[in-house]
VEXNUNU-499547 format. One record per atom (N, C-alpha, C): residue in three letters; atom name; x negated, y negated, z. Coordinates in nm, 4 decimals. Layout:
  residuo  atomo      east     north        up
      ALA     CA         X         Y         Z
...
This chain:
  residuo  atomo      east     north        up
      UNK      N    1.3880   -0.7678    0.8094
      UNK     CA    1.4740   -0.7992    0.6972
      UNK      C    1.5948   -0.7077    0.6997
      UNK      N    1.6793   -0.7021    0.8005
      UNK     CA    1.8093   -0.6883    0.8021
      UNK      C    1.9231   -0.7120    0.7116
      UNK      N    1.8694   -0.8039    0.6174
      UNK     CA    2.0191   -0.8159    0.5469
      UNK      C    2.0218   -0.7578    0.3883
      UNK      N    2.1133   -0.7167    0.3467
      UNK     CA    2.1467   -0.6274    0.2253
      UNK      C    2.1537   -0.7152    0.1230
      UNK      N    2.1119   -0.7491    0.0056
      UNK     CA    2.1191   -0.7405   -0.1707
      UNK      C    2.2435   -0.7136   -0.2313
      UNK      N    2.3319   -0.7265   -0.2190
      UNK     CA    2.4436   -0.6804   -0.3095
      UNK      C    2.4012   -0.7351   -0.4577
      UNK      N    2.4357   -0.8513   -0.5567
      UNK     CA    2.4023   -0.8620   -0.6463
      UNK      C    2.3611   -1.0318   -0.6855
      UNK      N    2.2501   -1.0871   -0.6842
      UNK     CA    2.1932   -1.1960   -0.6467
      UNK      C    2.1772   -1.2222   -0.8110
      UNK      N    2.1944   -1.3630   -0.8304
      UNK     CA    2.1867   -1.4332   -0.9601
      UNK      C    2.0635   -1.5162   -0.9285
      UNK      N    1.9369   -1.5101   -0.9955
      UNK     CA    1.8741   -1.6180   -0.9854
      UNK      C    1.8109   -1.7094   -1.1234
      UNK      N    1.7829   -1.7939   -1.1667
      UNK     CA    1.7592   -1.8598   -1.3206
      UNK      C    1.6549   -1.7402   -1.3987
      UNK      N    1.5677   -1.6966   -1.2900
      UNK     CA    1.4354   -1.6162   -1.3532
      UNK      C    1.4714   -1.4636   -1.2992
      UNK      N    1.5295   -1.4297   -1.2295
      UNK     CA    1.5214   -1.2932   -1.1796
      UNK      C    1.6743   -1.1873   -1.1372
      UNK      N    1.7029   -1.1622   -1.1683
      UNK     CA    1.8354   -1.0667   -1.1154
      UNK      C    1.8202   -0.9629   -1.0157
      UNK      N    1.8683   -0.9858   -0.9275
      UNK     CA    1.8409   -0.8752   -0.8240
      UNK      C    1.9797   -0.7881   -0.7490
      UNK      N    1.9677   -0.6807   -0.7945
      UNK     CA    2.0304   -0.5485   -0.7764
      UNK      C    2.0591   -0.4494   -0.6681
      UNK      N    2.0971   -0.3951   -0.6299
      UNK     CA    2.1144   -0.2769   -0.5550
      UNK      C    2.1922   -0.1419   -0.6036
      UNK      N    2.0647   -0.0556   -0.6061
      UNK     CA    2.1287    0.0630   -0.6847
      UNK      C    2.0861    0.2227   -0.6265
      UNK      N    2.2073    0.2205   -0.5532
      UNK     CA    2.1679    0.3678   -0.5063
      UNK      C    2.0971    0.2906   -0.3508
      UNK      N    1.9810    0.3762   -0.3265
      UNK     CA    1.8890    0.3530   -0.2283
      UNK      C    1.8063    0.2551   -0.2457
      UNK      N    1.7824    0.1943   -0.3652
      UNK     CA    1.7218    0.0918   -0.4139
      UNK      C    1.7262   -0.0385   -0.4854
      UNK      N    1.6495   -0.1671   -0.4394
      UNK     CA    1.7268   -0.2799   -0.4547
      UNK      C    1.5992   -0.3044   -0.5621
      UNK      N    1.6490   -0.3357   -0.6636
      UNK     CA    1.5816   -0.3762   -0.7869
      UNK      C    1.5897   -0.5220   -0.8277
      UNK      N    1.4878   -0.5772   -0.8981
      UNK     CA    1.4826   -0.7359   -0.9455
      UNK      C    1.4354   -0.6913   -1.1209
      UNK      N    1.5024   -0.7626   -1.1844
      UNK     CA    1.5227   -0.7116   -1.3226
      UNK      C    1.4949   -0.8833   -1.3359
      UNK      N    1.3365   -0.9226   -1.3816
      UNK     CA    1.2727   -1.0070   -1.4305
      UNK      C    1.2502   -1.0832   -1.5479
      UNK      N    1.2080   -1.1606   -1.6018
      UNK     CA    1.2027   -1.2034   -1.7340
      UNK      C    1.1854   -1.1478   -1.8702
      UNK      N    1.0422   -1.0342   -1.8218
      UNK     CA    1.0187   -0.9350   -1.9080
      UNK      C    1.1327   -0.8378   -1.9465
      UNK      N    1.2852   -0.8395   -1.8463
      UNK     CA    1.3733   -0.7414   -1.8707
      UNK      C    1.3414   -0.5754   -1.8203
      UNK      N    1.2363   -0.5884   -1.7548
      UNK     CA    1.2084   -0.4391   -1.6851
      UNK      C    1.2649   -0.4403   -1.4851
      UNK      N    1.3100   -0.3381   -1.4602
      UNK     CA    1.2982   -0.3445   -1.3130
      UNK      C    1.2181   -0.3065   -1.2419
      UNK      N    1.1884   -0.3831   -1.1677
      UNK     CA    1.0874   -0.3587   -1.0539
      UNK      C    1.0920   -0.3343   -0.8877
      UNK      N    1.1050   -0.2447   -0.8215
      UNK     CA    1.1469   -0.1972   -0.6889
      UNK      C    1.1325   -0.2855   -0.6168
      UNK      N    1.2087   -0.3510   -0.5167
      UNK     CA    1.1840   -0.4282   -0.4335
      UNK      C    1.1698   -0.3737   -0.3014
      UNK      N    1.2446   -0.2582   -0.2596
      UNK     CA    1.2523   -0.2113   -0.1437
      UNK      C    1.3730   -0.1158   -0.1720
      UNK      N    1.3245   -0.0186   -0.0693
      UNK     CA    1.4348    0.1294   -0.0284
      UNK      C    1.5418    0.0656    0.0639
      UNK      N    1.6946    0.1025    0.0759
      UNK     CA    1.7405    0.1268    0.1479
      UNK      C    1.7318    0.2697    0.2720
      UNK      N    1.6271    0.2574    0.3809
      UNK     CA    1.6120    0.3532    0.4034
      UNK      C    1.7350    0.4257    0.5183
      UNK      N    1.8327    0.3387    0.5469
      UNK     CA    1.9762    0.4331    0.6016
      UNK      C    2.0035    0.5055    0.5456
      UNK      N    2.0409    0.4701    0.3993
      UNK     CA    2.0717    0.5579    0.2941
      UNK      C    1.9757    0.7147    0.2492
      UNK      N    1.8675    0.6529    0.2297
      UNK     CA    1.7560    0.7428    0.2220
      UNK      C    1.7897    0.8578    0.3146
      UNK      N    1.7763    0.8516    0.4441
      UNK     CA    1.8019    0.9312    0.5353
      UNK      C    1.9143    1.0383    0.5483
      UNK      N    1.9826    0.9174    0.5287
      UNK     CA    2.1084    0.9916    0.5091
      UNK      C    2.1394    1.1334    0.4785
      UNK      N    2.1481    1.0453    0.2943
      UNK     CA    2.1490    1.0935    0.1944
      UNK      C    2.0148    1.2278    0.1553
      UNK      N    1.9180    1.2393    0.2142
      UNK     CA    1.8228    1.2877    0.2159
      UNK      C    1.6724    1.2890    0.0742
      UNK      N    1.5829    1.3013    0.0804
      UNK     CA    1.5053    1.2239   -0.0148
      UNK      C    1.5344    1.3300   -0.1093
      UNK      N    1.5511    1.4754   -0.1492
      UNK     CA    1.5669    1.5324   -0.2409
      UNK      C    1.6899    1.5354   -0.3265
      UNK      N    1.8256    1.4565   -0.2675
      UNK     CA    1.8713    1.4313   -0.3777
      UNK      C    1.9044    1.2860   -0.4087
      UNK      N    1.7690    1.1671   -0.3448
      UNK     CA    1.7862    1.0735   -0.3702
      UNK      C    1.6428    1.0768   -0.4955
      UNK      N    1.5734    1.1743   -0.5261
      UNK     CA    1.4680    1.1678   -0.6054
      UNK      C    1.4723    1.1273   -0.7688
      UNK      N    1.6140    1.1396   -0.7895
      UNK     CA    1.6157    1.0623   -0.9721
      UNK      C    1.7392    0.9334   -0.9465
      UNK      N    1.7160    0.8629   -0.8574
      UNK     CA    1.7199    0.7448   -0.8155
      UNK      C    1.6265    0.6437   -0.9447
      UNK      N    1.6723    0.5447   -0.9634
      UNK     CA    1.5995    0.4469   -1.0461
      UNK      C    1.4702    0.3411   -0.9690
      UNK      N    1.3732    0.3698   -0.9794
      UNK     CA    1.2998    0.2809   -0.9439
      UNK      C    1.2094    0.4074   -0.8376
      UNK      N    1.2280    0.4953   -0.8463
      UNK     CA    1.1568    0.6154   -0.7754
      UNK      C    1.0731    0.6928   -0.8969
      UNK      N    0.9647    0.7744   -0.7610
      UNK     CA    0.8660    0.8335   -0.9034
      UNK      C    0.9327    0.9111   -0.9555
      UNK      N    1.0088    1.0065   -0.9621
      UNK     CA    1.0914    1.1247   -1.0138
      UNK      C    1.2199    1.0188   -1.0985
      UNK      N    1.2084    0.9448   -1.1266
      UNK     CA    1.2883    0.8882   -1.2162
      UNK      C    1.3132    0.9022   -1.3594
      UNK      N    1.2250    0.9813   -1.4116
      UNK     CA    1.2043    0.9924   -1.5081
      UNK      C    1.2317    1.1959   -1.5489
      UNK      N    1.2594    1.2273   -1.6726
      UNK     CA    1.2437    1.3605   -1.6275
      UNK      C    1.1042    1.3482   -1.6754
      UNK      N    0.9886    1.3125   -1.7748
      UNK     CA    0.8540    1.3542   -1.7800
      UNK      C    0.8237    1.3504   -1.6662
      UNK      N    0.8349    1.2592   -1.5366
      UNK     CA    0.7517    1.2612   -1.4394
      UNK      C    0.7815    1.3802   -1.3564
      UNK      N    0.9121    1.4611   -1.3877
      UNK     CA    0.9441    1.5707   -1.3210
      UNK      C    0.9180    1.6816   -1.3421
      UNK      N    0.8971    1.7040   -1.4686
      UNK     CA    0.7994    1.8033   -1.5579
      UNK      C    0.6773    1.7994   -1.4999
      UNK      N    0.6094    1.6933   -1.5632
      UNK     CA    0.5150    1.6873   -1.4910
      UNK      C    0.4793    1.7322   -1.3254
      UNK      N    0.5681    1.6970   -1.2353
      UNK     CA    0.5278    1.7328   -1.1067
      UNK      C    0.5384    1.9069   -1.0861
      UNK      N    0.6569    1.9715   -1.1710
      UNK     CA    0.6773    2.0778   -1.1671
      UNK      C    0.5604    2.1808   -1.2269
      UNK      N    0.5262    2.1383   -1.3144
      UNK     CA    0.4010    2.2028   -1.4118
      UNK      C    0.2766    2.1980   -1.2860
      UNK      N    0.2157    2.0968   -1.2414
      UNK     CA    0.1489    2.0705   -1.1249
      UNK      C    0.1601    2.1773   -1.0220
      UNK      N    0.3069    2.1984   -0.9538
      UNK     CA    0.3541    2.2780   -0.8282
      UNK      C    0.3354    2.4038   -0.8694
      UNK      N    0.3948    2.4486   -0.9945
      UNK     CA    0.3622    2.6003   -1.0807
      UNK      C    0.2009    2.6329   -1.0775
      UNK      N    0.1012    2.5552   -1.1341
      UNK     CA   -0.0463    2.5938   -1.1390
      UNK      C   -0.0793    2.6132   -1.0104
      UNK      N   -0.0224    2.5284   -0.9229
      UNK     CA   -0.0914    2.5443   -0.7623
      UNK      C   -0.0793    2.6613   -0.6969
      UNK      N    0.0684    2.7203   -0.7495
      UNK     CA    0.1901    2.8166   -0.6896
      UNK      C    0.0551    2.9222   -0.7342
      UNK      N    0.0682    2.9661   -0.8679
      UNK     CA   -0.0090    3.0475   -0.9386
      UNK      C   -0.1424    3.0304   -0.9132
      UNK      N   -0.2424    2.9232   -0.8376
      UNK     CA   -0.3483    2.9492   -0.7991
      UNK      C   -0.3602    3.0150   -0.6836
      UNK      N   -0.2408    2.9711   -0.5543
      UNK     CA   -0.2049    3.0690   -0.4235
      UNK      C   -0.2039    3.2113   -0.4594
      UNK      N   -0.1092    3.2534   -0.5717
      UNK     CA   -0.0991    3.3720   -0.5767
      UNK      C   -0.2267    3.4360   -0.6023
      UNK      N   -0.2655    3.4148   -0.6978
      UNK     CA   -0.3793    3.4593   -0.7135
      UNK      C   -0.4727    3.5171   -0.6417
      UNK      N   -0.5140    3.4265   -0.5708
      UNK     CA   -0.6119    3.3943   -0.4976
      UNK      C   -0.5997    3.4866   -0.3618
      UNK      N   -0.4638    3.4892   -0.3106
      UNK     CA   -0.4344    3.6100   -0.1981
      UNK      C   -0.4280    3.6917   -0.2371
      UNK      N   -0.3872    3.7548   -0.3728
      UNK     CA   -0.4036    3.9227   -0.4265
      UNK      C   -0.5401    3.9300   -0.4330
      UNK      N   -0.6278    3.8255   -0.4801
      UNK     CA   -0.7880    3.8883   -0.4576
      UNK      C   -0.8359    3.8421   -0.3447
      UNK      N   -0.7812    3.8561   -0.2485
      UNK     CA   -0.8866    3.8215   -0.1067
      UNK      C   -0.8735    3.9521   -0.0860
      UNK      N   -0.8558    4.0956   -0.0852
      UNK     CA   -0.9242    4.2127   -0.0785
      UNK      C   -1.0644    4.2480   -0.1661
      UNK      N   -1.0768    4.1789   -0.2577
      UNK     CA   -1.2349    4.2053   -0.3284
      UNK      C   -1.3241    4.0985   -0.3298
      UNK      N   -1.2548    3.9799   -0.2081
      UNK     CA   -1.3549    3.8813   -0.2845
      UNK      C   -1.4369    3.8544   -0.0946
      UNK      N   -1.5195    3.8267   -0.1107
      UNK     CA   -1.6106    3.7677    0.0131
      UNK      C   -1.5924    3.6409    0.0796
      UNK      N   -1.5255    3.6010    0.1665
      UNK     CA   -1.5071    3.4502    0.2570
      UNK      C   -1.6402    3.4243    0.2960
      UNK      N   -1.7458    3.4265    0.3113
      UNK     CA   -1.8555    3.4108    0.3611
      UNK      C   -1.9523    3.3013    0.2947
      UNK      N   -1.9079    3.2655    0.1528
      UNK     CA   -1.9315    3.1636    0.0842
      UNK      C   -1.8843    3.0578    0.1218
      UNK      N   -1.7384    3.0907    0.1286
      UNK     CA   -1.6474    2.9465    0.1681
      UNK      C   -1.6583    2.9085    0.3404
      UNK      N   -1.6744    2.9654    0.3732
      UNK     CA   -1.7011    2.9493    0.5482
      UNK      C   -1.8482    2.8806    0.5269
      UNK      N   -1.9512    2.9240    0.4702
      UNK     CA   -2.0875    2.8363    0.4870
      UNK      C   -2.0454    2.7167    0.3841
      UNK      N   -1.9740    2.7368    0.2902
      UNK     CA   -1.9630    2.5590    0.2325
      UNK      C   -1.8573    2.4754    0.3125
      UNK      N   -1.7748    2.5390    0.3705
      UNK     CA   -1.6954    2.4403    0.4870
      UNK      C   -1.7618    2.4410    0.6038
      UNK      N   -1.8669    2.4472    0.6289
      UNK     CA   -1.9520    2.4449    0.7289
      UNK      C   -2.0455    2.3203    0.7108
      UNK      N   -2.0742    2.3144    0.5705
      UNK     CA   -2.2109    2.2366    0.5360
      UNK      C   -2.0852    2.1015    0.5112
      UNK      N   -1.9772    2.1250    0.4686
      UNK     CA   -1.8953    1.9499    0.4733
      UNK      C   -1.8921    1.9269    0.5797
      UNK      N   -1.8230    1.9899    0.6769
      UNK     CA   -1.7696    1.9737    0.8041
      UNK      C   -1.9083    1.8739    0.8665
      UNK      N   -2.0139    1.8836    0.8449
      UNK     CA   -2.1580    1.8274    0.8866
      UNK      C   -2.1890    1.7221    0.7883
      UNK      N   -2.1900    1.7239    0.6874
      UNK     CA   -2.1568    1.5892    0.6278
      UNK      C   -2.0412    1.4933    0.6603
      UNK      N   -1.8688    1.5390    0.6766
      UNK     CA   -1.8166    1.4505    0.6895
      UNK      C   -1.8746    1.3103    0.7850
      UNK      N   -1.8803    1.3443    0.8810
      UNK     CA   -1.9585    1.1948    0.9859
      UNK      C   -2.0688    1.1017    0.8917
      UNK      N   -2.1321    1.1924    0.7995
      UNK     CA   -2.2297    1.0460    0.6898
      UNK      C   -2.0899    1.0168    0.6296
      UNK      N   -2.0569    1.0517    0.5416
      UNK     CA   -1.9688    1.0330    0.4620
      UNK      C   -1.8230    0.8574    0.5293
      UNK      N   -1.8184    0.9320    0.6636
      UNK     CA   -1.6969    0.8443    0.7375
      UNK      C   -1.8057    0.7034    0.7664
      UNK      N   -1.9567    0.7308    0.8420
      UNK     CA   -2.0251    0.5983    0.8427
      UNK      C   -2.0469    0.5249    0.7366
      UNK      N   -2.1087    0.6009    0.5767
      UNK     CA   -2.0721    0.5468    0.5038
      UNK      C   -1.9408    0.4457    0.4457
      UNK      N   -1.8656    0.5321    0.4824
      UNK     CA   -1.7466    0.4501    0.4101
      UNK      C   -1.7234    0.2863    0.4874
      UNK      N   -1.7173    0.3310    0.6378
      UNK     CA   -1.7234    0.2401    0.7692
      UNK      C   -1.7923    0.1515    0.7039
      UNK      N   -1.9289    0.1598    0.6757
      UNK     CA   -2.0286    0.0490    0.6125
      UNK      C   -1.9595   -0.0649    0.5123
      UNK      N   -1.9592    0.0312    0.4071
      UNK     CA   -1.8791   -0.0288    0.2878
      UNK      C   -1.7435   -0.1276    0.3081
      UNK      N   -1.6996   -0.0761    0.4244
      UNK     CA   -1.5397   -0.1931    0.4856
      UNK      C   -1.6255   -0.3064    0.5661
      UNK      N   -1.6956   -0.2723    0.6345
      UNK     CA   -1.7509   -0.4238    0.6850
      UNK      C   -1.8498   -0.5080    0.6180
      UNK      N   -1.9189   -0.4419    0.5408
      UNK     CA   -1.9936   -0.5099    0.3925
      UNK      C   -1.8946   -0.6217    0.3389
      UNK      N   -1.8065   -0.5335    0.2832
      UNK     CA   -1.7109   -0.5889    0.1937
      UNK      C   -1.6300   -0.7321    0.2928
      UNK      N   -1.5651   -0.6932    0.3867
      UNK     CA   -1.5146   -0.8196    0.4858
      UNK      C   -1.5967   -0.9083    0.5263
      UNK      N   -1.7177   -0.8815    0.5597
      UNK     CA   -1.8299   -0.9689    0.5718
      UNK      C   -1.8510   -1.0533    0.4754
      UNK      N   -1.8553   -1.0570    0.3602
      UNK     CA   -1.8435   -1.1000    0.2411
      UNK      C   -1.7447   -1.2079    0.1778
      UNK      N   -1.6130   -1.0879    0.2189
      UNK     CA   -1.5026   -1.1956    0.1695
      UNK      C   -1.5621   -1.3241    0.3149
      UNK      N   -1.5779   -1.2467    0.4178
      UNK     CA   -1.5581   -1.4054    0.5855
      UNK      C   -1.6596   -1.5167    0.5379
      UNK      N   -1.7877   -1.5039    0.4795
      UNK     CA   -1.8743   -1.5972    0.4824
      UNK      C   -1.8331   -1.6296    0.3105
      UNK      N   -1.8343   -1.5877    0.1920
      UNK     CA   -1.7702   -1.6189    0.0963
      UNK      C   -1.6516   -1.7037    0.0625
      UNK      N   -1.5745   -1.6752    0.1080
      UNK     CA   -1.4426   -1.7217    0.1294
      UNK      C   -1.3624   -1.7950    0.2152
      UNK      N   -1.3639   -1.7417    0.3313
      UNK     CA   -1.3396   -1.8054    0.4653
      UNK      C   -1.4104   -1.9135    0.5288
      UNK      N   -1.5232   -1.8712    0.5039
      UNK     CA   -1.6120   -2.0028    0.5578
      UNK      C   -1.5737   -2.1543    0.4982
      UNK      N   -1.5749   -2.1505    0.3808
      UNK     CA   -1.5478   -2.2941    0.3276
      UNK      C   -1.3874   -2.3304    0.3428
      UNK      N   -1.2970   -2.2328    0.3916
      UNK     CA   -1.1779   -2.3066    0.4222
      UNK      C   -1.1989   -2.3426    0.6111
      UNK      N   -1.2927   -2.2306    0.6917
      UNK     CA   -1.3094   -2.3042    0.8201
      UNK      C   -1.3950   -2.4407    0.8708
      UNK      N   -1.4676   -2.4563    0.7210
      UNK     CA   -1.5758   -2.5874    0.7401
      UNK      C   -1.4760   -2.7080    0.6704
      UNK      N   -1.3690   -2.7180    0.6023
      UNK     CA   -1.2870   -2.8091    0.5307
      UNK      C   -1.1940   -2.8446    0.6630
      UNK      N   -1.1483   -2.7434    0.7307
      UNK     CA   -1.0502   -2.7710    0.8536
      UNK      C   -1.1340   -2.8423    0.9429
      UNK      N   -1.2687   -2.7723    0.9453
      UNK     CA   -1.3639   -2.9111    1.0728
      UNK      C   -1.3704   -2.9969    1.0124
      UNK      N   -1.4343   -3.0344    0.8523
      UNK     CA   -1.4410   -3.1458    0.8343
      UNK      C   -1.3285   -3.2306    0.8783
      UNK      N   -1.2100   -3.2107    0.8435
      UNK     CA   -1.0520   -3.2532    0.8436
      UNK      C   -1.0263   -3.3137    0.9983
      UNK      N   -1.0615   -3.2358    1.0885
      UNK     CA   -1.0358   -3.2277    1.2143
      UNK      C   -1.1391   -3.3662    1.2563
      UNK      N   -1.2950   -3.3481    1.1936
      UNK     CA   -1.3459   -3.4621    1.2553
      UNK      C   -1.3062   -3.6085    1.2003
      UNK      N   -1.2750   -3.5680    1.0436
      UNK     CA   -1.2328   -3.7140    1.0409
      UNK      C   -1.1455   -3.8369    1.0593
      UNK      N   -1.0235   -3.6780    1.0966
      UNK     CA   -0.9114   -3.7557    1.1391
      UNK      C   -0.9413   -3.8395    1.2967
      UNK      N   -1.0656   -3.7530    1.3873
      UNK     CA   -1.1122   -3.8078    1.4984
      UNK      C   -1.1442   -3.9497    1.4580
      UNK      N   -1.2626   -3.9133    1.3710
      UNK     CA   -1.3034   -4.0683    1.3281
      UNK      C   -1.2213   -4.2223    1.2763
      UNK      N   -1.0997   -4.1307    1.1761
      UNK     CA   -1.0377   -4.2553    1.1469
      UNK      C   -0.9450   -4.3184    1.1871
      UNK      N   -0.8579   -4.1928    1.3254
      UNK     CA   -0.7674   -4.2364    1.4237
      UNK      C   -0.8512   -4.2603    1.5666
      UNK      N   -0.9095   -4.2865    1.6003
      UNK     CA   -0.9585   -4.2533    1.7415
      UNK      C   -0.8533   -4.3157    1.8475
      UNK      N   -0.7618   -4.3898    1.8192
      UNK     CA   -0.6892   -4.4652    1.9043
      UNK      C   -0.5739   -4.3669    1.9691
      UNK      N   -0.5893   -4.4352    2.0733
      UNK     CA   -0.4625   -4.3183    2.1631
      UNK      C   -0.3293   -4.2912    2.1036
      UNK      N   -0.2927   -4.3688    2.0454
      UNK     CA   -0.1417   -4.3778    1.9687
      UNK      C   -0.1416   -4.2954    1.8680
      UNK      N   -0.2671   -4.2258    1.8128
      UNK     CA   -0.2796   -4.1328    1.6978
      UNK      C   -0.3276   -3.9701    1.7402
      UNK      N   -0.2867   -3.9998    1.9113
      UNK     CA   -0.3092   -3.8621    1.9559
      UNK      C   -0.2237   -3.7585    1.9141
      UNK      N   -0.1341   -3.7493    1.8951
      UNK     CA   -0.0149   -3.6422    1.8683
      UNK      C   -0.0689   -3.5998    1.7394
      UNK      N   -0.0871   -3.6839    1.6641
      UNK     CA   -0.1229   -3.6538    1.4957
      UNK      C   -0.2283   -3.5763    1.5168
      UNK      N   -0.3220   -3.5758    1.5711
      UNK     CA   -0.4431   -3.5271    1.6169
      UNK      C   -0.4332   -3.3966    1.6521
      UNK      N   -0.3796   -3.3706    1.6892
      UNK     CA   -0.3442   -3.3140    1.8172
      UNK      C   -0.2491   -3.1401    1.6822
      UNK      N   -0.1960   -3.2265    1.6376
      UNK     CA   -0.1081   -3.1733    1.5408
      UNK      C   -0.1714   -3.0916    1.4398
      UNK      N   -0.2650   -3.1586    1.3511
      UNK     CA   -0.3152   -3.1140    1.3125
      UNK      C   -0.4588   -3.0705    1.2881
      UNK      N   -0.5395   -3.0693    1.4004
      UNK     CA   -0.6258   -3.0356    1.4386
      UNK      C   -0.6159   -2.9010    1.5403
């Protein structure tokens, strides 16, 4: 999708380009991101494309918010290296020891759960649109069989 948005009229939807981002301003009257310009992005670089409209930092709560977040983390680092002279690693080395040996259940597990689930949707779902296409396929055999209705056949089968 090569080609650019400048400013598109449609009966139900308006679609925009603003900044790095091409917006569709809908019925409800809210905008909704359609896609980054990412030349621009680049460019321009993502930190001072971040209070851009239609980006998470769009907002200042959401920037507060992220900042308040980065501060507790900041202040848990600190912390945490001024007391690694009184505190013992020997805890955390045997509990990253005992995940590190779980992760592999954990990854088969999950593995399980994705082919469960697809298995499911294939015979659930899929199946009755691949048994409607055979049906389809045989009957068009049956009700064209004549050579002159090969292409059709052929077509959509």
């Amino acid at each position: 999708e090569d080609f650019m948005f400048e400013h598109v009229q449609h009966p139900h939807a308006e679609i925009v380009t603003s900044g790095i981002t091409v917006l569709a301003t809908g019925l409800a009257g809210s905008d909704q991101l359609v896609r980054y310009d990412l030349e621009k992005l680049v460019a321009n670089g993502a930190y001072f494309c971040c209070r851009e409209q239609g980006t998470v930092l769009s907002s200042w709560a959401n920037i507060r918010e992220c900042t308040a977040w980065l501060s507790f983390a900041s202040l848990i680092v600190v912390v945490t290296l001024s007391l690694e002279l009184y505190l013992s690693t020997e805890g955390v080395v045997m509990l990253s020891n005992y995940l590190n040996a779980c992760s592999p259940i954990l990854m088969a597990m999950y593995i399980s759960v994705c082919l469960q689930r697809w298995w499911a949707l294939r015979t659930q779902a899929l199946d009755g649109l691949f048994n409607a296409s055979a049906s389809l396929c045989m009957n068009l055999g049956a009700i064209f069989p004549e050579e002159e209705y090969h292409m059709i056949r052929e077509r959509l089968c």
